[in-house]
N, C-alpha and C positions, 0 to 999 in steps of 0.2 A: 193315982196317975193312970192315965188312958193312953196307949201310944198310938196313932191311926196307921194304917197301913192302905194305903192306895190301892185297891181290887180290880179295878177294871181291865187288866191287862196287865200281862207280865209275870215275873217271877215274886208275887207277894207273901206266898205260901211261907219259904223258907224263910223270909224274916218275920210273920209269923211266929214259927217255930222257937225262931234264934230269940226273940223275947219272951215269950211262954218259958221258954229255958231256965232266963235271969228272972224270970218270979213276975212278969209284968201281964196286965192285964192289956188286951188290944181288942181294936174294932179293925173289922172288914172295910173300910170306908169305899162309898158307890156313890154318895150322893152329900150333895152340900149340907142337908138337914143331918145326918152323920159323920162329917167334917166338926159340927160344932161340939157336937160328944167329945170330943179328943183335946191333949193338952200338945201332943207333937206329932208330925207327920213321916211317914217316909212315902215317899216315891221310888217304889224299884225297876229294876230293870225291865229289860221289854223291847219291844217296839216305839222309837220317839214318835214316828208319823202316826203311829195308829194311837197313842196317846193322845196327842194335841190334838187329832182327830174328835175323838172321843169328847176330851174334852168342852169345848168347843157343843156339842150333841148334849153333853149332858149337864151346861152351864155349872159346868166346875172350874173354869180358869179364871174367872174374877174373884169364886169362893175362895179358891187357895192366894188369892192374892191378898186379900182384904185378910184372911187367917194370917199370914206372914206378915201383916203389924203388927201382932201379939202372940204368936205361937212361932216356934220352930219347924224346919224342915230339913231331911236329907232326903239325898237323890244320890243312887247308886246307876252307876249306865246310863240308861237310857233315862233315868230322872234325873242325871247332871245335864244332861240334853235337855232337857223339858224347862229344867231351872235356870239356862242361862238364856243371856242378854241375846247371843247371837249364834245359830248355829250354820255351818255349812251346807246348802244343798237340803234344807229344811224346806218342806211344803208348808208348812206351818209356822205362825211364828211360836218362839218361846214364852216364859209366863215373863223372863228376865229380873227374877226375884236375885240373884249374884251375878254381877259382874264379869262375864265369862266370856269369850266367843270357844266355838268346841269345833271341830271337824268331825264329823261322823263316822263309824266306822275305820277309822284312823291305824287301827293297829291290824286291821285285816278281814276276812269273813268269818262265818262258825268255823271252818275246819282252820284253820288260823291262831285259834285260842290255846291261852300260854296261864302257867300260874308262874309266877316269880315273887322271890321272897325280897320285898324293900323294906325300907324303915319311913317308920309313921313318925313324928317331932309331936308324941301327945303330952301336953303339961309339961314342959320344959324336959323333956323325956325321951330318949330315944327309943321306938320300938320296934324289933324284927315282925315284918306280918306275911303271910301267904298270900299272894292277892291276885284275884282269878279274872280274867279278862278274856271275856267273851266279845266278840265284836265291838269292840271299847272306843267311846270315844277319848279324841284326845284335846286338852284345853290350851288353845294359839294365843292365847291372850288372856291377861286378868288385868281388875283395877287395883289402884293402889289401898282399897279397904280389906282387900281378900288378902286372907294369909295363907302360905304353900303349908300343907301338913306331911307331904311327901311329893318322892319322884321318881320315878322310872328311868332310870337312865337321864336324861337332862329333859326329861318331858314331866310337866305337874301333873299329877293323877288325882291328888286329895286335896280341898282347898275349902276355905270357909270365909264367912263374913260373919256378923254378930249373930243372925237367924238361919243363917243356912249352911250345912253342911254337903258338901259334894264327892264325890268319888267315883272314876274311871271304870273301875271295877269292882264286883262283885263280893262285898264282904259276907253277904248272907249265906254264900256256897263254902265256907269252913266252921268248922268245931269252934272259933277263936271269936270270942264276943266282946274285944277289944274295942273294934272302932263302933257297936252300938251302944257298949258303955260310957265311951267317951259322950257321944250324941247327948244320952239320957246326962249323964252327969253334969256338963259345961253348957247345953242349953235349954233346959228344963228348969 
């Protein structure tokens, strides 16, 4: 199994790492002929506008579209921006692969960032996790296919549908490979 990791922008480095760790092989992905190398996606954090920017430049938003009939994705930050339906004060639209509307920036600027410890609901299962939030968006709205996997106070942070996996915050900036194991496990 190949896990891709989105390069263009952003923090992809550490997830990366975070899978190199659990034993998995990954690609750098840049381009949609490297997109089809891969069995699952993530999209990390970043920049949403310079993202969907990119995208857009580099005829990658129909590739990852047309891949999410058959592959999985997660998007942490700025790729639960990128993956939903609808985002606040977006230059750009979304790819709208989950059911989401998101407001950007929601929990404050960089000097603003908070870690707090919530609980993840993985596999019938309650889990403690550290979860780091850097200019985080926050999710105003879900449909009723999307399941909460967590919450920040009464705000959803973690959410999924059959192919996509979302989260507010930054799993990739802890030791705890929790929520990439889930990914790998439940949609691979």
């Amino acid at each position: 199994m190949i896990i891709g990791i989105l390069g263009i922008q952003g923090g992809f480095a550490r997830h990366k790492d975070m899978l190199r760790s659990m034993g998995y092989n990954t690609i750098i992905v840049r381009t949609a002929e490297e997109l089809k190398k891969t069995n699952a996606l993530i999209i990390p954090g970043g920049e949403s506008t310079t993202l969907l920017n990119l995208f857009d430049k580099l005829q990658l938003s129909e590739a990852i579209k047309d891949y999410n009939k058959k592959s999985p994705i997660m998007g942490t930050c700025a790729g639960l921006i990128v993956l939903s339906k609808k985002a606040e004060l977006a230059q750009y639209s979304p790819l709208g692969l989950i059911d989401i509307e998101v407001s950007r920036n929601a929990y404050g600027r960089q000097k603003e960032s908070f870690i707090y410890k919530v609980n993840l609901e993985l596999n019938l299962k309650q889990i403690e996790f550290e979860a780091v939030f850097i200019r985080a968006p926050k999710i105003m709205k879900y449909g009723s296919e999307c399941r909460v996997l967590s919450k920040f106070k009464n705000d959803v942070i973690m959410i999924q549908n059959d192919s996509v996996l979302a989260c507010s915050f930054h799993p990739e900036l802890t030791l705890d490979n929790t929520i990439h194991k889930y990914f790998i496990k439940n949609f691979t």
